[in-house]
N, C-alpha and C positions, 0 to 999 in steps of 0.2 A: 791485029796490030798491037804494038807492046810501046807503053809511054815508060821515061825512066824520069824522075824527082831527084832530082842532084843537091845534097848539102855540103858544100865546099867539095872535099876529096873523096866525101861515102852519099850513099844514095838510095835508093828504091826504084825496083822496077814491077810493072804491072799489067797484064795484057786488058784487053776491050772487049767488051764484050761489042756483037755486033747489031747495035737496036738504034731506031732512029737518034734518038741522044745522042749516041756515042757518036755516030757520023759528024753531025753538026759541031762538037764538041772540040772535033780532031782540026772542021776548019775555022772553027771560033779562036785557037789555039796559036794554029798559024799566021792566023790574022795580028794576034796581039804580038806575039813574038816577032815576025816582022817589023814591029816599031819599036822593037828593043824595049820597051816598056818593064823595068824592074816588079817583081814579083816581093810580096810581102808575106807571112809566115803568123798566123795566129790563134791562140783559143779562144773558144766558143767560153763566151763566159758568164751567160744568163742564169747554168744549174752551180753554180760555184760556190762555195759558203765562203765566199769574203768578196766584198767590193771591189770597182776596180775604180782605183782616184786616179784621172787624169788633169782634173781642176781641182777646187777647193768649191763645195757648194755654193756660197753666195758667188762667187766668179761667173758659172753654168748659169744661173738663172739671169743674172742680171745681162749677161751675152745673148741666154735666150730671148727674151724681153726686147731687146737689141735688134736682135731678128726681127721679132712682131712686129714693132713697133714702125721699121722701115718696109718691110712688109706693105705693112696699109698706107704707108704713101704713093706708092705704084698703083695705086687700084682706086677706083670712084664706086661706091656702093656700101655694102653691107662690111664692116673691118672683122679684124680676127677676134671672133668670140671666148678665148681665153686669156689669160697674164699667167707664166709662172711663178712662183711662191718658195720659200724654205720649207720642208719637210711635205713636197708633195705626194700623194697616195699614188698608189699605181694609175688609178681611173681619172686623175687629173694629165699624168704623163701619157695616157692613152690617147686621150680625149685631144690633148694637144698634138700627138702624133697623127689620128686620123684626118685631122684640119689639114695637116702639113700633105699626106699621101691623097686625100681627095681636092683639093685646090692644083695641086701638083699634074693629078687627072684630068682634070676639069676646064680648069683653068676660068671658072666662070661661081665657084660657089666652094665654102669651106665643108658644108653637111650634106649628105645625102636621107632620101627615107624609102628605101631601098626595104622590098619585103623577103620573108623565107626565102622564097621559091626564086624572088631575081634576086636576090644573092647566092643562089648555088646556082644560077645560070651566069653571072659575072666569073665565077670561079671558072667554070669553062670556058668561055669567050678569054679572060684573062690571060692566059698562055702565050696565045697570039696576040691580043692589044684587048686592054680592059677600055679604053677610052671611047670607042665610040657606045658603048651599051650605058657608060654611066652618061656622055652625052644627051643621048637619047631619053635618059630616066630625069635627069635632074634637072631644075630651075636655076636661073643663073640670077646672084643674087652681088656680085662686083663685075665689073669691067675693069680691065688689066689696060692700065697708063704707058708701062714700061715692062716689055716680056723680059728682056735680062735682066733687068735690075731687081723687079718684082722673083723670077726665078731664083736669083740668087739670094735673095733672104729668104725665100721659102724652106730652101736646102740649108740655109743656117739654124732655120728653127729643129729641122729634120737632126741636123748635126746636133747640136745640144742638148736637145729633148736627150738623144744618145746617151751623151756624156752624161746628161744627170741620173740616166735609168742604172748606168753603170757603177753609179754611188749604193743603191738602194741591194736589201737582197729581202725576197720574197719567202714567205711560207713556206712555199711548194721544192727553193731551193733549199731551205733547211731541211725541210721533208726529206729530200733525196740525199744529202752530207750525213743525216743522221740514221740513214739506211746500213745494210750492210758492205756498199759501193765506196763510198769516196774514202771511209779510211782506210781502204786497201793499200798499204804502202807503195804497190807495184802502178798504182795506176795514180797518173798526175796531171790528166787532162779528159775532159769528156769527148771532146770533138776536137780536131787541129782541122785547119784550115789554110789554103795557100791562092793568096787571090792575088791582083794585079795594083799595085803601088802608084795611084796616078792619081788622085783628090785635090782637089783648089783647094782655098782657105773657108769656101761654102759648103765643104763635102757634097762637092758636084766632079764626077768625071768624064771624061772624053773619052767614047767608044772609036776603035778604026772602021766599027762594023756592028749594023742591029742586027743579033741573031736570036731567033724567038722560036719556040715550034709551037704547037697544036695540042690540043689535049689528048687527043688519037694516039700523036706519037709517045709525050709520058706513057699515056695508058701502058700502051706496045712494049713500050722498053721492060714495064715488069714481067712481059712474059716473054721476052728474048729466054734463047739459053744462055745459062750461065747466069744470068739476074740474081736469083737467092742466093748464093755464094760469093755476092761482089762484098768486097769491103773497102771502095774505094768509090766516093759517090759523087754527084756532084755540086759544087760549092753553089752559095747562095747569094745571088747578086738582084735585087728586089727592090721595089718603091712600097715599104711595109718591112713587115715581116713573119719570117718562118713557124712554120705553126711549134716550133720548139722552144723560140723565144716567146711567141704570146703564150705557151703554157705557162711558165717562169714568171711572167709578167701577168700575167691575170686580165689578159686580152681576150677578144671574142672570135674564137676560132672562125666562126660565121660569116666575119667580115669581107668585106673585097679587099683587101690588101694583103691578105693572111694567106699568103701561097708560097710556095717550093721553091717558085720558078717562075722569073722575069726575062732574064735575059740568061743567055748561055755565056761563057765567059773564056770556057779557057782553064777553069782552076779549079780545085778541088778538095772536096774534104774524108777526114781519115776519122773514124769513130771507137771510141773504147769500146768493144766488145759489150761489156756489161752493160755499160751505159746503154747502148744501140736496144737491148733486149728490155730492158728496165722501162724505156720508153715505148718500143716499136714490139717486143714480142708478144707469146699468146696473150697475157694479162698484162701488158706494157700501159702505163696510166696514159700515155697519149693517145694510144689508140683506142682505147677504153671513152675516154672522155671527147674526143670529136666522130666517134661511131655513134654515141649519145645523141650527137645532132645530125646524122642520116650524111655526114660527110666522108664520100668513097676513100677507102684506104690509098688510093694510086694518088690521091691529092696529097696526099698527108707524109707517106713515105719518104724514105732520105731517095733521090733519084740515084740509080743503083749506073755506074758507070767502068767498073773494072775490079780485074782480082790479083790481090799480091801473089808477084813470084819471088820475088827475093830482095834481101835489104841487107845494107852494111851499116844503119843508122841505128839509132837506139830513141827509139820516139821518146823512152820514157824518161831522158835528159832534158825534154824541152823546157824551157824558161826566158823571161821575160829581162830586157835589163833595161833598167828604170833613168839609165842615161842615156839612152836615144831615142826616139819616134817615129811612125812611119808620116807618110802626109796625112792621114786622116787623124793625127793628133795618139792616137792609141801608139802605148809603149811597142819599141820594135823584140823582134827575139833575138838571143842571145847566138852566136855562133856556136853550130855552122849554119844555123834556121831562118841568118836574118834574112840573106836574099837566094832563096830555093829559084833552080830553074826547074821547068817541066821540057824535056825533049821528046821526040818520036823517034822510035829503032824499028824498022819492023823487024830486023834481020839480027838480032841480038841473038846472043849466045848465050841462054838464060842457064845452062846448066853448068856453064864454067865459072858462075860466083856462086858464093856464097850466101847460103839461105841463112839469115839468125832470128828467121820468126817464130 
């Protein structure tokens, strides 16, 4: 099957490879698209050597706080054991991120004490639903007053914590800028990304459809054929985050929240070349650094989902314009990137365009 990425009047097309992902992928796809749901267009901006300002720091925290703060009125028990601050370290923003992703889980307690071995058996259960394994482990330390209300600060804290990590830039990104990669004139993005445009004012969205697989099937997809040759993979739609962002961030790979793959979506991401190896190849520091901790490379991987056959677009024009937004508050892309559609052709005629890859 061959999907084609429309940017106004040029586009990309790319066939499937055929592994459980991609099935699920194709009806993830149609699901969304059926609700006319506007697609949004963006880069991955964790390895970036410059910030990205969507607020003014005192603004984030004090919204964060905001969050918290209503937060613990929905709940009788134990309240949220942090506040944030001006000039937070990574391990304060972490720390407050994991509260957010394990209460979220939970729904009954903000920490878990979660050992080695049941945390690389949540990473497997995860795929399909991490919730009832952290259930089962952990002590319930509030009771929830008010699940919507209580939800929706939760995912405000989730949102802001964002926005302020999006201020910060890390070691490990300067690391990478001052490599021989990002001043490459030719390359102006690490990762693009094309997800579905649909966030509240909580950075909370409405799915038409839960779609989840198995750890079986990740596993399976990397040894589909056609797998090592894809350069089209798929997006990340997650309560956490990617083991690409906690490297950037100075997160603990180890965690239950630290996975590829929550939900299937629909949408997908396109990777620099360089960048992809720099992380992911033989001596790629990501792969290097959570092989350290006995975590299987199928965990870790970009999930591999199709391969370019031809484009009329020029990826390496993408840019931001700092006068519009999408609804999760992040600046929208600049045309023709603002609103990409993804179509299915099986029967396209891939040799009558034009290749400019």
């Amino acid at each position: 099957m061959i999907a084609k990425i429309k940017f106004g009047d040029q586009h990309l097309t790319f066939s499937l490879i055929d592994s459980p992902i991609s099935k699920k992928w194709v009806e993830c796809l149609n699901k969304w698209n059926e609700q006319s749901i506007p697609m949004k267009m963006h880069r991955f901006t964790a390895p970036y050597n410059y910030p990205v300002e969507h607020y003014n720091e005192q603004e984030i925290v004090n919204n964060l706080n905001h969050a918290i703060d209503n937060a613990n009125v929905f709940i009788s028990g134990k309240k949220f054991p942090y506040k944030a601050h001006l000039d937070m370290p990574w391990q304060q923003t972490n720390r407050i991120h994991r509260c957010f992703t394990t209460a979220d889980t939970t729904e009954k307690t903000w920490k878990h004490n979660l050992g080695y071995e049941q945390l690389i058996k949540v990473k497997e259960e995860s795929y399909l639903n991490k919730g009832p394994f952290l259930d089962r482990n952990t002590e319930a330390e509030f009771k929830i007053t008010d699940h919507k209300k209580f939800r929706s600060y939760i995912h405000g804290i989730n949102k802001w914590c964002h926005h302020y990590e999006d201020l910060r830039l890390s070691r490990r990104s300067r690391q990478l800028s001052d490599s021989l990669i990002l001043p490459n004139p030719n390359w102006t993005y690490s990762v693009l990304e094309i997800e579905w445009d649909n966030y509240n004012e909580f950075g909370i969205r409405e799915w038409p459809g839960i779609d989840r697989a198995t750890y079986k099937e990740v596993y399976d997809t990397f040894f589909t054929d056609g797998a090592s040759s894809c350069d089209i993979f798929l997006s990340v739609n997650i309560t956490g985050k990617d083991y690409e962002t906690a490297y950037f961030h100075f997160d603990d790979p180890l965690e239950f929240d630290i996975t590829n793959l929550d939900l299937i979506n629909g949408g997908v991401r396109i990777y620099n070349k360089e960048y992809l190896d720099y992380l992911y190849g033989k001596d790629g520091v990501l792969i290097k650094w959570t092989s350290d901790l006995g975590i299987p490379h199928e965990m870790v991987r970009p999930i591999p989902l199709g391969k370019i056959l031809t484009s009329t677009v020029d990826l390496s024009k993408f840019d931001l314009d700092y006068k519009k937004t999408y609804s999760d508050d992040t600046y929208a892309a600049i045309e023709p990137f603002y609103r990409p559609v993804i179509e299915l052709e099986s029967d396209i005629d891939v040799k009558s365009q034009t290749n400019l890859l």
